[in-house]
Z-matrix of the N, CA and C atoms (Angstrom, degrees):
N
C 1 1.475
C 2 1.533 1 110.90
N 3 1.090 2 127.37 1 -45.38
C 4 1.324 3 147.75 2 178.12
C 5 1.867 4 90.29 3 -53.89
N 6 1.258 5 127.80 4 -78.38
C 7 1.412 6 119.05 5 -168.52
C 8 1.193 7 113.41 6 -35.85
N 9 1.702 8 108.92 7 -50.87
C 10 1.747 9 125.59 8 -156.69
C 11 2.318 10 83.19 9 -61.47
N 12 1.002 11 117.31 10 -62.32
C 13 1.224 12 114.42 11 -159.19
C 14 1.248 13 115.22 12 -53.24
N 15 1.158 14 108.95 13 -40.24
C 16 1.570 15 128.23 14 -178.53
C 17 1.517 16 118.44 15 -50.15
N 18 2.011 17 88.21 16 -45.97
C 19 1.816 18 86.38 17 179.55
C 20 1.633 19 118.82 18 -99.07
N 21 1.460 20 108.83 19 6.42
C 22 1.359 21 114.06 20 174.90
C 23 1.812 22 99.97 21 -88.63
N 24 1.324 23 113.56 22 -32.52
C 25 1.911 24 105.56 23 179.32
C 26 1.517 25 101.04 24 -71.27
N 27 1.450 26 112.98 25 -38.24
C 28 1.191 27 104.04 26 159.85
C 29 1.871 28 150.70 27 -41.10
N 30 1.756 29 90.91 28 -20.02
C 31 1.086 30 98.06 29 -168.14
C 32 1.996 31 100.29 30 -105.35
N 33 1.268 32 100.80 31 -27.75
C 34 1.620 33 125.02 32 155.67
C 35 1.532 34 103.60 33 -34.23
N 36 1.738 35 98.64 34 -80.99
C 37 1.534 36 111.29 35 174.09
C 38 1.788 37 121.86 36 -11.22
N 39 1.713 38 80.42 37 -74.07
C 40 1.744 39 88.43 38 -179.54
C 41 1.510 40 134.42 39 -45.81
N 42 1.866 41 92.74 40 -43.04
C 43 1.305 42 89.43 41 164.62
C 44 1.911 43 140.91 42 -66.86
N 45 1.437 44 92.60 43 -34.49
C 46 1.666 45 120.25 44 166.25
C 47 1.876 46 83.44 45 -43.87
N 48 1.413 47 122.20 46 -87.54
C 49 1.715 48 124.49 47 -135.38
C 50 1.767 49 62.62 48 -67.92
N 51 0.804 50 128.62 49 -81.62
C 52 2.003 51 103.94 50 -140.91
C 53 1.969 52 102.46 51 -43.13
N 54 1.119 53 113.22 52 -42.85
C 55 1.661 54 98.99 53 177.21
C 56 1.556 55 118.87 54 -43.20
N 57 1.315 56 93.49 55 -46.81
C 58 1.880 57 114.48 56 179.94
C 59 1.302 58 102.42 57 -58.55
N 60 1.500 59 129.78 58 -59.29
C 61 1.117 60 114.59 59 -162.28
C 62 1.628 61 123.01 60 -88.70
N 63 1.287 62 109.58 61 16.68
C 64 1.404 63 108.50 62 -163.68
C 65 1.440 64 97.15 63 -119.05
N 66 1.395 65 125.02 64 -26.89
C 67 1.412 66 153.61 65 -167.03
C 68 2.184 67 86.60 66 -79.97
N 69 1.212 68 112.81 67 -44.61
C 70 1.288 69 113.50 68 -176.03
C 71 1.838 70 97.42 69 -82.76
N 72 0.965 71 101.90 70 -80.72
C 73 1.746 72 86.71 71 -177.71
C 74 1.339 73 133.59 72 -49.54
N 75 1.441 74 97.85 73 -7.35
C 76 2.370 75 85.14 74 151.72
C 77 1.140 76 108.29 75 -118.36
N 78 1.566 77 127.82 76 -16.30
C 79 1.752 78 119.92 77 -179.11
C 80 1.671 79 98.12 78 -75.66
N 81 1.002 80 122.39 79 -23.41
C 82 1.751 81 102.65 80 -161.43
C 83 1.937 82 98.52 81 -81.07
N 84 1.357 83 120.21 82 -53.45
C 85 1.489 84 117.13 83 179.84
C 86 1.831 85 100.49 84 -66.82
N 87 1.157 86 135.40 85 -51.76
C 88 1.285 87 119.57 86 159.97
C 89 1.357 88 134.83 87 -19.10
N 90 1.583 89 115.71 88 -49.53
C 91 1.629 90 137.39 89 -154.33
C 92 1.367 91 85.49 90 -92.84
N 93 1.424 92 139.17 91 -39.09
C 94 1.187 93 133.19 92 164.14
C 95 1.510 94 131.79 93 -63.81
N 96 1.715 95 118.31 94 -25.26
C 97 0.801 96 110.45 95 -173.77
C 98 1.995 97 112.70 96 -92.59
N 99 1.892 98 95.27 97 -16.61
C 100 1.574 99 103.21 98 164.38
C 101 1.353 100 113.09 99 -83.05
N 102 1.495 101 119.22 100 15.83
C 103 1.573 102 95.06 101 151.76
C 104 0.808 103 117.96 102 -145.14
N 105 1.655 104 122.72 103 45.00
C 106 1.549 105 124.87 104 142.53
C 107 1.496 106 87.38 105 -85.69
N 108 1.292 107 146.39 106 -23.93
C 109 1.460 108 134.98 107 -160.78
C 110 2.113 109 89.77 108 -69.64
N 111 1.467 110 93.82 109 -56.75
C 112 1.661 111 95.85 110 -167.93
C 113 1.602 112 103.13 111 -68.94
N 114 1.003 113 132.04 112 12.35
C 115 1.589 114 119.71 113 160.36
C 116 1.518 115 109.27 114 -120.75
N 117 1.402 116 102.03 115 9.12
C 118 1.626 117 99.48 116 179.46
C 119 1.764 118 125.60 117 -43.38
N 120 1.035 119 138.94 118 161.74
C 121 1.453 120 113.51 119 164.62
C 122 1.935 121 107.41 120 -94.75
N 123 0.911 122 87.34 121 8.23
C 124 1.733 123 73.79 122 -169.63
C 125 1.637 124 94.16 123 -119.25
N 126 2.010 125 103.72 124 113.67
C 127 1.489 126 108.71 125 -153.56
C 128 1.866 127 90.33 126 -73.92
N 129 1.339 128 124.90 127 -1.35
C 130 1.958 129 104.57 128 -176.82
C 131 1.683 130 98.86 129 -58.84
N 132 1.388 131 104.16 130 -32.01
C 133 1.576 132 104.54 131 -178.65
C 134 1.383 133 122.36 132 -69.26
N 135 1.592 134 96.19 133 -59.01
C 136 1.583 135 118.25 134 -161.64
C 137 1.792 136 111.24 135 -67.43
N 138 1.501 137 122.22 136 -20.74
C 139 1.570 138 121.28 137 177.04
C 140 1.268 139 112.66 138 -85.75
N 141 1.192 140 103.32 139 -39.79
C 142 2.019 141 107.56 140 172.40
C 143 1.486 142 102.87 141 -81.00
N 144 0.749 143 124.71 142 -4.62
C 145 1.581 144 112.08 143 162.88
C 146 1.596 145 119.26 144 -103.14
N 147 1.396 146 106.94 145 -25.30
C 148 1.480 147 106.80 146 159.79
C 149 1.313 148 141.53 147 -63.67
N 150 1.612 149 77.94 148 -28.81
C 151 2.159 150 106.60 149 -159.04
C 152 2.142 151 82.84 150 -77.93
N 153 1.567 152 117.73 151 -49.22
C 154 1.373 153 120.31 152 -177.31
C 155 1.801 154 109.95 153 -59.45
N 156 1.644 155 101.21 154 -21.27
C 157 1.910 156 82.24 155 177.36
C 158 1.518 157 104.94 156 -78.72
N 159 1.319 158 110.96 157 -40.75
C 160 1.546 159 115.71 158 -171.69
C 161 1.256 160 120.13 159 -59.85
N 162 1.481 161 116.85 160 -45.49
C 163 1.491 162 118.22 161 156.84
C 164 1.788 163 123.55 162 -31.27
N 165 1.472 164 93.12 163 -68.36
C 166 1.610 165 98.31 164 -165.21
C 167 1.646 166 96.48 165 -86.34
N 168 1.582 167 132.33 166 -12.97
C 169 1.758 168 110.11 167 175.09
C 170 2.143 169 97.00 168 -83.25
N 171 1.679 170 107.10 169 -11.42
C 172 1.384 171 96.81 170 161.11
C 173 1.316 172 135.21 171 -67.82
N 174 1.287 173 127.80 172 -34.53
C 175 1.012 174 134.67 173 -154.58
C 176 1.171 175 106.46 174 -122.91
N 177 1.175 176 103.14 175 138.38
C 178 1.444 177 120.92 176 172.56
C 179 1.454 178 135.41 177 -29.98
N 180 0.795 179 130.35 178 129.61
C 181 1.755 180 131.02 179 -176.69
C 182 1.239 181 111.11 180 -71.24
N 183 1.171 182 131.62 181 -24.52
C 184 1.785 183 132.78 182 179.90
C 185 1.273 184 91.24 183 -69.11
N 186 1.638 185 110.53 184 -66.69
C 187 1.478 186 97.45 185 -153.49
C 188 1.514 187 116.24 186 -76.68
N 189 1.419 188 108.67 187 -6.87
C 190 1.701 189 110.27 188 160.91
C 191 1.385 190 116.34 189 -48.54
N 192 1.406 191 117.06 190 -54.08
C 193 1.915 192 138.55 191 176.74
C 194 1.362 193 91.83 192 -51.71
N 195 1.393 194 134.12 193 -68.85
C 196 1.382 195 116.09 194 -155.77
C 197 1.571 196 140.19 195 -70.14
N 198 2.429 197 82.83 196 -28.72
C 199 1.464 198 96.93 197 154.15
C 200 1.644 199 129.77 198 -71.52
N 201 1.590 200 107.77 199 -15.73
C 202 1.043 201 107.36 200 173.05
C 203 1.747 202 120.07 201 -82.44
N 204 0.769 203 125.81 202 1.07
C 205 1.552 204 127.97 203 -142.01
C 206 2.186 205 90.94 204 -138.51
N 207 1.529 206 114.92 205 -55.93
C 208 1.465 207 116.42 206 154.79
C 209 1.277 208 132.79 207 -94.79
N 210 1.147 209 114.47 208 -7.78
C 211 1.642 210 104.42 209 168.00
C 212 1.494 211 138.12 210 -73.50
N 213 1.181 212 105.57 211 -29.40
C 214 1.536 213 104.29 212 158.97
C 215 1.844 214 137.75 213 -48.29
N 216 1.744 215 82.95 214 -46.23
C 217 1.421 216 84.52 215 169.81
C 218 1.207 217 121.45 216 -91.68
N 219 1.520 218 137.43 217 1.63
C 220 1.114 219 137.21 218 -163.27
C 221 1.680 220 99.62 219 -124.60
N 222 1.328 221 127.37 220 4.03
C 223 1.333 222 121.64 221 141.88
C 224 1.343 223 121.81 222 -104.74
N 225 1.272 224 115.16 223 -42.62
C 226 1.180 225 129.86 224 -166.57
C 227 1.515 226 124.69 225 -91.67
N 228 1.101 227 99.34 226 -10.79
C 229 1.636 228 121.11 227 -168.40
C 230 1.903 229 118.11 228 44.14
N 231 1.531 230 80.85 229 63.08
C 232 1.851 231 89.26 230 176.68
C 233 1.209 232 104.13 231 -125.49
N 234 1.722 233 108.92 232 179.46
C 235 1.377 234 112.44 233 -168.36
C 236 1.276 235 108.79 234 -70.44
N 237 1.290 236 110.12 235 -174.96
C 238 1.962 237 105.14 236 -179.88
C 239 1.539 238 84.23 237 -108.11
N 240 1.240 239 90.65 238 160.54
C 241 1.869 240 115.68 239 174.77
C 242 2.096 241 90.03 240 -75.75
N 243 1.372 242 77.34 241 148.27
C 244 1.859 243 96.16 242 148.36
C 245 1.412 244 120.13 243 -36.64
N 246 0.998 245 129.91 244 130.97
C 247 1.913 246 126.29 245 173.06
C 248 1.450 247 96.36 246 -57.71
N 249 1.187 248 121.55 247 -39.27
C 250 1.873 249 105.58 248 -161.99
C 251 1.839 250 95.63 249 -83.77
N 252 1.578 251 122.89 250 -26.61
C 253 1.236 252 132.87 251 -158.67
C 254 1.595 253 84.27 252 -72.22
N 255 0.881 254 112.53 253 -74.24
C 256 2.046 255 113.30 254 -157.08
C 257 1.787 256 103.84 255 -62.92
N 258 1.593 257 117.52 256 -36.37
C 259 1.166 258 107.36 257 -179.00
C 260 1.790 259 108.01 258 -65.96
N 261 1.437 260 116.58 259 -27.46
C 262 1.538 261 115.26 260 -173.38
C 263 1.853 262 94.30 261 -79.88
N 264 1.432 263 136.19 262 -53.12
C 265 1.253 264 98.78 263 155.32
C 266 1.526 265 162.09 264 -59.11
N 267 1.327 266 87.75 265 -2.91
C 268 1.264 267 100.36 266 -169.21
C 269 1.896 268 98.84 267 -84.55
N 270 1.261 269 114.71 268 -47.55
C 271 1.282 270 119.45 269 170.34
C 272 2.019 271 126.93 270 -72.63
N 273 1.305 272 92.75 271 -6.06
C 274 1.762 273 111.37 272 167.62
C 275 1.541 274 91.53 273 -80.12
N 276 1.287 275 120.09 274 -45.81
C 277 1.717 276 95.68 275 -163.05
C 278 1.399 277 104.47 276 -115.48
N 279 1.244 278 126.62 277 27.77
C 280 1.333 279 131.81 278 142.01
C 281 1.301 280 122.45 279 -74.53
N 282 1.436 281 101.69 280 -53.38
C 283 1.773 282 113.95 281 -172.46
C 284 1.548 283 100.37 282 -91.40
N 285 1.197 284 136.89 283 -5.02
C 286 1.316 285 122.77 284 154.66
C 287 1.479 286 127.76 285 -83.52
N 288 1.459 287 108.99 286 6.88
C 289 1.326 288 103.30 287 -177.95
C 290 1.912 289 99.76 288 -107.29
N 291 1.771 290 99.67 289 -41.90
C 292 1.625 291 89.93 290 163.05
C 293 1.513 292 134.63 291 -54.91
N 294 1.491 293 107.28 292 -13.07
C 295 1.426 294 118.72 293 -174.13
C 296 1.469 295 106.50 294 -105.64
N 297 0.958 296 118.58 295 13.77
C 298 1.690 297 134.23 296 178.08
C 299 1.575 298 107.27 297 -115.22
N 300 1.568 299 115.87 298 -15.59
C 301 1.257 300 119.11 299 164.64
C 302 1.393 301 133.49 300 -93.45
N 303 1.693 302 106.60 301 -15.08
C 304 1.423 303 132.83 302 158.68
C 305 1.214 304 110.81 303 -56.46
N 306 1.634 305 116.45 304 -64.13
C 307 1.168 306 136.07 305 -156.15
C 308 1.737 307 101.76 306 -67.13
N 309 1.004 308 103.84 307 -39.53
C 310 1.582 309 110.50 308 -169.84
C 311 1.609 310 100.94 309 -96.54
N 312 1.311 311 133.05 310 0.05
C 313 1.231 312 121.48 311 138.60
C 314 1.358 313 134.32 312 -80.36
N 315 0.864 314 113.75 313 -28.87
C 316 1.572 315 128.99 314 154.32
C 317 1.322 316 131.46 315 -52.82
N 318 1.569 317 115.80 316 -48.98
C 319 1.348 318 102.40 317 175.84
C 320 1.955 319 104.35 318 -99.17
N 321 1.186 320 102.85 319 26.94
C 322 1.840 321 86.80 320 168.34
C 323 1.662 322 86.90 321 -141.71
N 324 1.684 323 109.31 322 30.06
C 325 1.663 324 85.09 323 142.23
C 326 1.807 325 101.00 324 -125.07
N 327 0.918 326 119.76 325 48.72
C 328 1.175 327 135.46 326 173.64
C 329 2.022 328 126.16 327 -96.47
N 330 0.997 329 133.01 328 92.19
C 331 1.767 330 126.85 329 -132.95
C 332 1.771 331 97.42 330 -44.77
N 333 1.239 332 110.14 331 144.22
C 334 1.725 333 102.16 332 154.36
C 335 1.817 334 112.35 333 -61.27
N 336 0.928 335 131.08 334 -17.86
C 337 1.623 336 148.61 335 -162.88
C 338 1.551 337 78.84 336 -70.27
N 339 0.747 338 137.45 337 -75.87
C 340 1.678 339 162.79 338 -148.83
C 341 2.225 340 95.50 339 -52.94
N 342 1.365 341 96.70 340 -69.85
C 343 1.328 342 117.96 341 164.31
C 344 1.732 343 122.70 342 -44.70
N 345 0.940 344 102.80 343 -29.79
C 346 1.900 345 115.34 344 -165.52
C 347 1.523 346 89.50 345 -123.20
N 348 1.396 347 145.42 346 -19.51
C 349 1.478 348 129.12 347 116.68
C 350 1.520 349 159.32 348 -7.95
N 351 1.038 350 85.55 349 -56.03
C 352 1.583 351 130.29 350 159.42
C 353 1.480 352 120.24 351 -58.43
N 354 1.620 353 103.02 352 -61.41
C 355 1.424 354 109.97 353 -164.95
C 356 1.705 355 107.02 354 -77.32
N 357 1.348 356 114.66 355 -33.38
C 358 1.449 357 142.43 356 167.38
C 359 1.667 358 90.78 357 -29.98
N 360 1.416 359 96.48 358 -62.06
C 361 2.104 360 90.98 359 -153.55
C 362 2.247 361 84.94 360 -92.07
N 363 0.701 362 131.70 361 51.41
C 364 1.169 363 167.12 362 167.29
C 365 1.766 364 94.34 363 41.75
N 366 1.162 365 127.18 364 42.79
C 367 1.729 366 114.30 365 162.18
C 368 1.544 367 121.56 366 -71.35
N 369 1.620 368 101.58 367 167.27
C 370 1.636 369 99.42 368 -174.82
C 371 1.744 370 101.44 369 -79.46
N 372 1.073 371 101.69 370 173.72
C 373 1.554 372 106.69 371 153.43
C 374 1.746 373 125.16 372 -44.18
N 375 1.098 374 101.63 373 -34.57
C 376 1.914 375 107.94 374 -162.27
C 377 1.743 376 83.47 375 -94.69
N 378 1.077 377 118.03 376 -38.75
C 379 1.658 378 107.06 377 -173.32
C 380 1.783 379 99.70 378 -70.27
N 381 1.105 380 123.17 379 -53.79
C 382 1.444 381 122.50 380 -172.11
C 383 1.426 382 101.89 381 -50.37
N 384 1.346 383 124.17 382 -56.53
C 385 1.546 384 132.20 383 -174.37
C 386 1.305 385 99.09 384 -47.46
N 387 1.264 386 123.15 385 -74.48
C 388 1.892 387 143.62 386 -171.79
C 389 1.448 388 96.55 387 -42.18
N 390 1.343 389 123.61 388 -62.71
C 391 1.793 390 131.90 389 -156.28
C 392 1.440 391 111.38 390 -78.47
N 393 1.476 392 104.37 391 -42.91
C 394 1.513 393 116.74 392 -155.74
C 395 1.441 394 112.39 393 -97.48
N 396 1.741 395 101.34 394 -58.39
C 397 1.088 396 106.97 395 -150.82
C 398 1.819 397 92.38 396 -95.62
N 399 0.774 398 147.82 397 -42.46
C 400 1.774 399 151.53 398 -154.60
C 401 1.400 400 94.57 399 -67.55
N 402 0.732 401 150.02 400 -41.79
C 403 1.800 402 150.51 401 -176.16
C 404 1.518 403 93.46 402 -55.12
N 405 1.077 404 109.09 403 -49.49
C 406 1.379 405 97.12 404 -148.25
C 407 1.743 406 107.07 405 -79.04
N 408 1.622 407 100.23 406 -34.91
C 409 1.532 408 113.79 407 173.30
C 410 1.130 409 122.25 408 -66.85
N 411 1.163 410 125.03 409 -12.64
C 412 1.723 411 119.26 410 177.53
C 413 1.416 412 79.92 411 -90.88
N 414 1.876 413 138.11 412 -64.05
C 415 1.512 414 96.40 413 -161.85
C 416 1.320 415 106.93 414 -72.34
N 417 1.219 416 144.71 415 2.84
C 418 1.763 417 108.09 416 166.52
C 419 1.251 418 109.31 417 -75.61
N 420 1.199 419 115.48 418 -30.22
C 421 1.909 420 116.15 419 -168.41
C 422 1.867 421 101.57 420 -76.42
N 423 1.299 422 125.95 421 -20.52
C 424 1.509 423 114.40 422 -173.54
C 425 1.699 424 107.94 423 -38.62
N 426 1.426 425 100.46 424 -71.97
C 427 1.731 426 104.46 425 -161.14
C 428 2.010 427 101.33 426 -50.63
N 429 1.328 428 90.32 427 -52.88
C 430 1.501 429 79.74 428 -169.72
C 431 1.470 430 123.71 429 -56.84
N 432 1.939 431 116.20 430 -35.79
C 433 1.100 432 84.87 431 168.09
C 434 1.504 433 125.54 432 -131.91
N 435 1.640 434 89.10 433 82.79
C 436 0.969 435 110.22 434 173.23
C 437 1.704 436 104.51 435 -118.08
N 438 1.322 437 109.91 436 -41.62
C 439 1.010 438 112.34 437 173.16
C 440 2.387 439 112.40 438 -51.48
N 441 1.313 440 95.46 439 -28.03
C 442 1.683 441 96.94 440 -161.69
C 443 1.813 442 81.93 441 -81.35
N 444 1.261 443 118.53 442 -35.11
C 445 1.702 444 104.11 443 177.56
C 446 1.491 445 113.92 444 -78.00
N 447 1.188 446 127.57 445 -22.94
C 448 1.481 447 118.55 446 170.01
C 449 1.736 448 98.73 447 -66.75
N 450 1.247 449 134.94 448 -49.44
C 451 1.450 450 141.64 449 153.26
C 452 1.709 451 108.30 450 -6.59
N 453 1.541 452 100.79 451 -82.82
C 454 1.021 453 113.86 452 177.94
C 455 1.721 454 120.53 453 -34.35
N 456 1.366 455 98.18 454 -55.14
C 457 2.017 456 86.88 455 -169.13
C 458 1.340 457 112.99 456 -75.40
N 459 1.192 458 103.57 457 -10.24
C 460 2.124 459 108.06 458 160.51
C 461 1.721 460 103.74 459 -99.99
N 462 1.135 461 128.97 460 34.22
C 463 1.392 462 132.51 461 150.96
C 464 1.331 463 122.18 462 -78.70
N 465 1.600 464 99.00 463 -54.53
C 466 1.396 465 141.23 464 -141.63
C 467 1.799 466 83.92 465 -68.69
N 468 0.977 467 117.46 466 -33.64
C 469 1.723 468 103.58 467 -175.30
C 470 1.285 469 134.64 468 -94.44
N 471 2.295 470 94.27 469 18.29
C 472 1.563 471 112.73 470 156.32
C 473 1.467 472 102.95 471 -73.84
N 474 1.596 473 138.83 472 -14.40
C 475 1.014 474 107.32 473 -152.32
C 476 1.720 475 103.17 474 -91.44
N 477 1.385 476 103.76 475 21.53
C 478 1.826 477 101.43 476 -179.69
C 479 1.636 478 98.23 477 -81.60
N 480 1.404 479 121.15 478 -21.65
C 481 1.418 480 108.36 479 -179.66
C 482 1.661 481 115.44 480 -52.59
N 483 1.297 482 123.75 481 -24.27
C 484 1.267 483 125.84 482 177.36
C 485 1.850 484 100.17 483 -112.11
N 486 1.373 485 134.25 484 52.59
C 487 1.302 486 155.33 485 166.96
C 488 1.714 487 96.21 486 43.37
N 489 1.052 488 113.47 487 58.48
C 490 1.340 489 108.94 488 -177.88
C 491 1.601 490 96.00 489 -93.12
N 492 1.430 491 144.12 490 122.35
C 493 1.481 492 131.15 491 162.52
C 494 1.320 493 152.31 492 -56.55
N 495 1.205 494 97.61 493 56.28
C 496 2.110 495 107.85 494 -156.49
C 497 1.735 496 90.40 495 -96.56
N 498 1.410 497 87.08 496 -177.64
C 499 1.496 498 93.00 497 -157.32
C 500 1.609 499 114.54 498 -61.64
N 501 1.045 500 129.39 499 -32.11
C 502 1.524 501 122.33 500 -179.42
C 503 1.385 502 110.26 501 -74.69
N 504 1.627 503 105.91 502 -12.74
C 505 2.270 504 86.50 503 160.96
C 506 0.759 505 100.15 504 -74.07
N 507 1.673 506 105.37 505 -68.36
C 508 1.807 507 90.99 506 -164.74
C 509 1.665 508 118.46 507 -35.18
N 510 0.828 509 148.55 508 -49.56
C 511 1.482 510 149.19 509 -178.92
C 512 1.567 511 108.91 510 -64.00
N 513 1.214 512 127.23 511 -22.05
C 514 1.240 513 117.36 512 168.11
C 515 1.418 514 115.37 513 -104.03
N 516 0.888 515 130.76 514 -1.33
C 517 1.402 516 132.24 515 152.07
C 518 1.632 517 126.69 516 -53.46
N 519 1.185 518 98.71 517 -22.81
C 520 1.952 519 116.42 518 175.84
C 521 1.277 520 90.01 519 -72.84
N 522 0.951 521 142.98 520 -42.94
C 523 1.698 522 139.07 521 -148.55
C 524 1.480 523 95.29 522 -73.24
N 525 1.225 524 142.50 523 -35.40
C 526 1.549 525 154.43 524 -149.24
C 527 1.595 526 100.38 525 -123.32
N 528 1.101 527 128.77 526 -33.36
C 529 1.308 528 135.93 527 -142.95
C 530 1.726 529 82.46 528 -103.09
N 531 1.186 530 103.75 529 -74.68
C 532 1.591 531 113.66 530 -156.02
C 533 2.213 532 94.51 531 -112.00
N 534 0.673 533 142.78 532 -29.69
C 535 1.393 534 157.53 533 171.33
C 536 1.637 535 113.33 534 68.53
N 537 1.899 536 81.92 535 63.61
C 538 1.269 537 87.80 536 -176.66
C 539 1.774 538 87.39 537 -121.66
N 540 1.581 539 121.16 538 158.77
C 541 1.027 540 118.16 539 170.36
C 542 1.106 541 114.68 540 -125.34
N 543 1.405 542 150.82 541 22.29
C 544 1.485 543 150.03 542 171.27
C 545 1.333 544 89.31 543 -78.05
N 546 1.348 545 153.25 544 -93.86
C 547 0.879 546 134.51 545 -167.36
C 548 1.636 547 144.57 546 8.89
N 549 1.369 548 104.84 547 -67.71
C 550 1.692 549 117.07 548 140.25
C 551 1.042 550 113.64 549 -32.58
N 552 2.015 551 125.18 550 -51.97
C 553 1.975 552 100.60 551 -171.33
C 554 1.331 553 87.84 552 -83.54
N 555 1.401 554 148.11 553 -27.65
C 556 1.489 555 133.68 554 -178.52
C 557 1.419 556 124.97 555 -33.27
N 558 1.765 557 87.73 556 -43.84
C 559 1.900 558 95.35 557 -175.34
C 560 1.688 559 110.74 558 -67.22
N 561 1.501 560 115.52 559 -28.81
C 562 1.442 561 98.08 560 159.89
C 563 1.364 562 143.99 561 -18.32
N 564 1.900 563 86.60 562 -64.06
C 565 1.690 564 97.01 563 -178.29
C 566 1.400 565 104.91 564 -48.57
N 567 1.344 566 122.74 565 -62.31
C 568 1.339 567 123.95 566 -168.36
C 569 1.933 568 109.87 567 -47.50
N 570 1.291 569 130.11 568 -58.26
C 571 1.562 570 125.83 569 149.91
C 572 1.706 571 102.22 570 -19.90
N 573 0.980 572 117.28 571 -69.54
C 574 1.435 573 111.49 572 -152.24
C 575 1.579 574 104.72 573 -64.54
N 576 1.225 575 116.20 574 -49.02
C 577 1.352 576 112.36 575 -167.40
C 578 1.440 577 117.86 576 -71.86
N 579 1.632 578 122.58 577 -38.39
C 580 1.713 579 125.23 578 135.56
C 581 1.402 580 109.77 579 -26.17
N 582 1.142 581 124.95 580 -84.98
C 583 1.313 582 109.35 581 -165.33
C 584 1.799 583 115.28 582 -63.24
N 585 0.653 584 112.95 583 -18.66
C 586 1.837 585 113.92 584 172.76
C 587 1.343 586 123.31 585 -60.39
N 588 1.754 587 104.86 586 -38.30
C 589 0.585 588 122.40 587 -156.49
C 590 1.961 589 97.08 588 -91.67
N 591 1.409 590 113.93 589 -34.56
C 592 1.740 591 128.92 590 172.13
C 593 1.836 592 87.57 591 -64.86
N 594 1.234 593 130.36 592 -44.43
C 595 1.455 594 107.31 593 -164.42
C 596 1.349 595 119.12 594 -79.99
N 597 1.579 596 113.04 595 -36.23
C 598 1.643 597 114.27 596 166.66
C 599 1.390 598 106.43 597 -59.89
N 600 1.140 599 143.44 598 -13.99
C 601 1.556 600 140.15 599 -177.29
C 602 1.588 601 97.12 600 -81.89
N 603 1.535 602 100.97 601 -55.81
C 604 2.022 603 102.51 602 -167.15
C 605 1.471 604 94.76 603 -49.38
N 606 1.166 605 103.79 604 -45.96
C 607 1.949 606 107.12 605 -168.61
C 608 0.883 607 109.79 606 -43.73
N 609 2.158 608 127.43 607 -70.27
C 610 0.761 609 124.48 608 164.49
C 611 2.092 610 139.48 609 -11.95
N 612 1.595 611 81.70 610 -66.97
C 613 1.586 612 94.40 611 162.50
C 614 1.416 613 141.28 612 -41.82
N 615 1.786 614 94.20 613 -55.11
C 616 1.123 615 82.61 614 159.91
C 617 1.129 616 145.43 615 -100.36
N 618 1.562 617 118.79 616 11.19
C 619 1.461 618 123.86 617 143.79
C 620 1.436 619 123.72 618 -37.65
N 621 1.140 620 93.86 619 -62.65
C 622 1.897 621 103.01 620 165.48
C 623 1.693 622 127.69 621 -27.83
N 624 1.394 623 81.38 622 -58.01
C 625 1.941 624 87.62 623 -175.41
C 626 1.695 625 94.79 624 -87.32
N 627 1.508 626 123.69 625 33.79
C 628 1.843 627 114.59 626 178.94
C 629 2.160 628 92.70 627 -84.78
N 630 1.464 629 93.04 628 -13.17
C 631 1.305 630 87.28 629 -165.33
C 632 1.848 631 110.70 630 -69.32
N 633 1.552 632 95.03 631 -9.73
C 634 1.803 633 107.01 632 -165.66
C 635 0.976 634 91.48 633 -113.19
N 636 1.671 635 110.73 634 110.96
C 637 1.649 636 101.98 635 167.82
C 638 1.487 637 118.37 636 -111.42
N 639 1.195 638 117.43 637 140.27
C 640 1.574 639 129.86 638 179.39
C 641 1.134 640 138.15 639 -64.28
């Protein structure tokens, strides 16, 4: 019994790290690109892009999944997305809007002195940003978002509200199936050792950038 469980959280697992990792490779260049929109100077941009972080960092993430996953067909009368398709958007434009609030804390706590520095020894804008200013914004942004990706891989097991199979079904499916419930605390371990494994990395990291100081 122990094997059978092991390789069914396992199979949970897989799906969890592909949510995680796919949710990171379009929310992180995304989350950057919604907040040059929210520091734009020209507000036709900058309020509808604000008014969209406040919305979705308001609201709940379930009911983001469910509008994402039934709302199409139940206004519009279209097909439904894939369970894994709408839950991976639905969590791309959640976590790209919290990661657009990192990002944009970071580079406007960075001095203007620094910026008007720059322009002095005559660089463009994109060189000052690239040379000057980006060093410094990934280390302010490490802890924080690192903390919103440790977040993330204990997200990932809202997306069973729309029957997606990540690791806490599979583990609750024993409860009905076989009516056993350790299983459920089993899937912990697997949480824990993912995330242990994301925090010895952040550490790592930010050891790295100890060499850049702020």
């Amino acid at each position: 019994m122990f094997l059978t469980v092991t390789l069914s959280l396992l199979q949970g697992l897989a799906t969890t790290v592909k949510l995680f990792a796919l949710t990171l490779l379009f929310s992180l260049p995304l989350g950057l690109i919604i907040s040059f929109g929210s520091m734009s100077r020209f507000k036709i941009l900058r309020y509808p892009v604000k008014t969209l972080v406040w919305v979705v960092r308001g609201s709940p993430l379930m009911i983001q999944l469910l509008i994402m996953y039934y709302g199409p067909g139940l206004l519009f009368g279209w097909e439904l997305l894939p369970r894994f398709t709408a839950a991976l958007v639905a969590f791309v434009i959640n976590y790209s809007c919290y990661f657009s609030e990192i990002y944009r804390g970071g580079i406007e706590a960075i001095p203007k002195g620094q910026y008007e520095a720059g322009q002095v020894l005559g660089m463009t804008k994109s060189q000052i940003f690239c040379k000057v200013v980006l060093l410094q914004v990934v280390k302010r942004i490490v802890p924080p978002m690192s903390n919103e990706i440790i977040t993330l891989v204990k997200d990932t097991s809202l997306a069973r509200i729309i029957a997606v199979y990540e690791l806490i079904w599979n583990g609750q499916t024993f409860i009905k199936s076989a009516g056993i419930i350790w299983p459920l605390f089993y899937t912990t371990v697997f949480y824990l050792v993912f995330n242990g494994a994301l925090t010895l990395l952040f550490g790592y990291i930010e050891k790295r950038l100890d060499f850049f100081k702020c």
